[in-house]
N, C-alpha and C positions, 0 to 999 in steps of 0.2 A: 081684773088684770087683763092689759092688754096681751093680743099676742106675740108681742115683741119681747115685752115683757117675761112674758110665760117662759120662751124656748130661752131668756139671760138664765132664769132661774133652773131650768131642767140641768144644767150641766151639773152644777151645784150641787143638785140633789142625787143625780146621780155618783158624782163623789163622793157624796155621804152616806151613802146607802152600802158603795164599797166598801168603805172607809171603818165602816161600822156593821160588815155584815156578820164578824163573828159573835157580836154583843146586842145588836136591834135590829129589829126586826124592818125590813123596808116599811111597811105600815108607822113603826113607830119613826123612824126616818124622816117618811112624808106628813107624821103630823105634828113633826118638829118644825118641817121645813116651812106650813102652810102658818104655824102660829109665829114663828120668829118674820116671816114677812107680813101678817097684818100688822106686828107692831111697828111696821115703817108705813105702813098705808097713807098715811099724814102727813110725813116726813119730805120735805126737801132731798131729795138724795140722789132720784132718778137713775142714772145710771149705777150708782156704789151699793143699789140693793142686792144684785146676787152676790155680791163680796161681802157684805151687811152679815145679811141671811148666813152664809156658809161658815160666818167667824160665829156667829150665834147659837146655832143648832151643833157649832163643835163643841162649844162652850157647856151646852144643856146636856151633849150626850154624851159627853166625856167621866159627866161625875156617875158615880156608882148607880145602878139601877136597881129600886129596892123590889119590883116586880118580877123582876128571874128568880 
């Protein structure tokens, strides 16, 4: 990932990490946020990945967590 790249996605993650701090853990956060953007790695998308990424990783961590 470039770094241009990197700092679109950090906003993102850091939304999510607030967003979700009473239910996941940042760790589990950022390895939402590092799996839902390789799966655009290939993709056509360029700029619409950190908007990708942050519908994706709400999507994941929204449903119940059988780990808690």
């Amino acid at each position: 990932m470039d770094v241009r790249e990197e700092e679109a996605i950090r906003a993102p993650a850091d939304r999510l990490t607030a967003a979700y701090s009473a239910t996941r853990s940042p760790a589990e956060v950022k390895a939402a946020v590092a799996e839902a953007h390789a799966s655009f790695e290939d993709r056509r998308v360029g700029d619409f990945v950190p908007v990708l990424v942050e519908r994706k990783v709400r999507a994941v961590l929204g449903r119940p967590s059988t780990a808690h």
